[in-house]
Each structure stands twice: as structure tokens, then as C-alpha cells.
N, C-alpha and C positions, 0 to 999 in steps of 0.2 A: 472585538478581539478576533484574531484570526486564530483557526485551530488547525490542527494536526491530528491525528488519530491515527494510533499503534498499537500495534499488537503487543502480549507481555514480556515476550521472547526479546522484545527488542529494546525493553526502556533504560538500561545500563549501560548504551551507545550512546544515549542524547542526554545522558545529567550534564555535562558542562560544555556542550557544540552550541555556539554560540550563534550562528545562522538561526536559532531557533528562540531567541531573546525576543523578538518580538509574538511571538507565535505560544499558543498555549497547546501543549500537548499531550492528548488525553487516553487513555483505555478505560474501554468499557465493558470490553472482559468479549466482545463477540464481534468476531469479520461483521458478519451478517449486519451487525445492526450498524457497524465503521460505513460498510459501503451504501446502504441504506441512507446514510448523514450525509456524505461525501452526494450520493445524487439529488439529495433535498435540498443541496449548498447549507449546509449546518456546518459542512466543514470543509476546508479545502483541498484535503488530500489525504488518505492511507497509507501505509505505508504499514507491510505484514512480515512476518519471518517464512520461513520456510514449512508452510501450510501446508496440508494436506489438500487436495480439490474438494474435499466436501466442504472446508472450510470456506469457499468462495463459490461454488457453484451456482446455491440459489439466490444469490443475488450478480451474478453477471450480466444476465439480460436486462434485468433495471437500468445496471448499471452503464451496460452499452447505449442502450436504447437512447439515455439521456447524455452521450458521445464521450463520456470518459472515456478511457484507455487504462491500462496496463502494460508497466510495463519494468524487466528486469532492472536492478541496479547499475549492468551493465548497459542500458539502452535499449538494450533490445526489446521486441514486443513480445509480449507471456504468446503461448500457443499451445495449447488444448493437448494440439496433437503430439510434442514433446514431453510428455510430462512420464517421469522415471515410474514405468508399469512395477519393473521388479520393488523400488522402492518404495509401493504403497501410493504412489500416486503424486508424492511429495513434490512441491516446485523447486525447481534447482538454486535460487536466491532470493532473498528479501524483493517484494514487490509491492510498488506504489502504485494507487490508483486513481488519476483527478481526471479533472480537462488537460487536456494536452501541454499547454503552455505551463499550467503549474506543474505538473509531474516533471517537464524537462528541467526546470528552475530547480526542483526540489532535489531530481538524482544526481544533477551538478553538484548540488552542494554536498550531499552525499559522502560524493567520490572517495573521500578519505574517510571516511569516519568510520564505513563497515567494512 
């Protein structure tokens, strides 16, 4: 079975998106341990709400290390250096984190749904 892994903020987006039928989608209640799965291949991809940076920080290097990405809703790639200081650090949109090729599949389908 293929997984997904989300944050809480997010699971009243995907009760009836159908792109996600084959796919089980789960919260565990922690980034930390989602991106931790996602680089153990336990699951395929993340996908978080609008986080704080501490909520992703210690697991980035993991998670780079083993060539996942991040990146915006919009496509774009997450960047450290963008991140709203006045606003507490917060990331500007929902962001998915897998291998490349699944993240771009996943914020496709996306597109409409957040």
C-alpha cells in the first residue's frame, strides 16, 4: 500500500479527492517523525500545512541528504532564506516533501484542491 503522510491542519482537504483512492493517508501527529518515514521510504511523500521552521528543521538534513526536496504548492522550492521572520518563522504554503518525481505528481494533482 502506498502512503501519504499529513499534517492535522490538512486532513479536511483530502476526505473525498479522489487522486488519493489508491493511496492510504496517514498523521502521526509529528513533521519530525512524517519526514523521517518519507526518507526510510515508509512512505511516499508529506505534505504539511503552514509550519513553523522548527517544525521541519531537524529533520531537513536527513531529509536532503537522501535527495528528497521540498517544495511550495505552487512549485516552487521551500528556501530557508524566505521564510516570514516578522511572522514567527511560518512557511508561506502547504509543503510536500518526497523524491522529486513524486512531489511533482503529487502538487499536480494538488492544484485544485487547496
Amino acid at each position: 500500500t502506498r502512503n501519504y503522510l499529513q499534517d492535522s491542519s490538512l486532513h479536511r482537504h483530502f476526505e473525498s479527492f479522489t487522486a488519493f483512492r489508491s493511496h492510504k493517508i496517514r498523521n502521526f501527529g509529528s513533521n519530525l517523525y512524517h519526514m523521517a518515514a518519507v526518507a526510510l521510504g515508509r512512505a511516499e511523500a508529506m505534505i504539511c500545512g503552514r509550519v513553523k521552521i522548527w517544525d521541519l528543521a531537524a529533520a531537513l538534513p536527513m531529509t536532503r541528504a537522501q535527495g528528497l526536496v521540498e517544495r511550495y504548492l505552487d512549485g516552487s522550492p521551500f528556501d530557508l532564506t524566505q521564510l516570514d521572520v516578522a511572522g514567527g518563522f511560518r512557511i508561506r504554503q502547504p509543503l510536500v516533501i518526497g523524491p522529486p518525481a513524486e512531489v511533482a505528481r503529487l502538487i499536480e494533482s494538488l492544484r485544485d484542491v487547496l
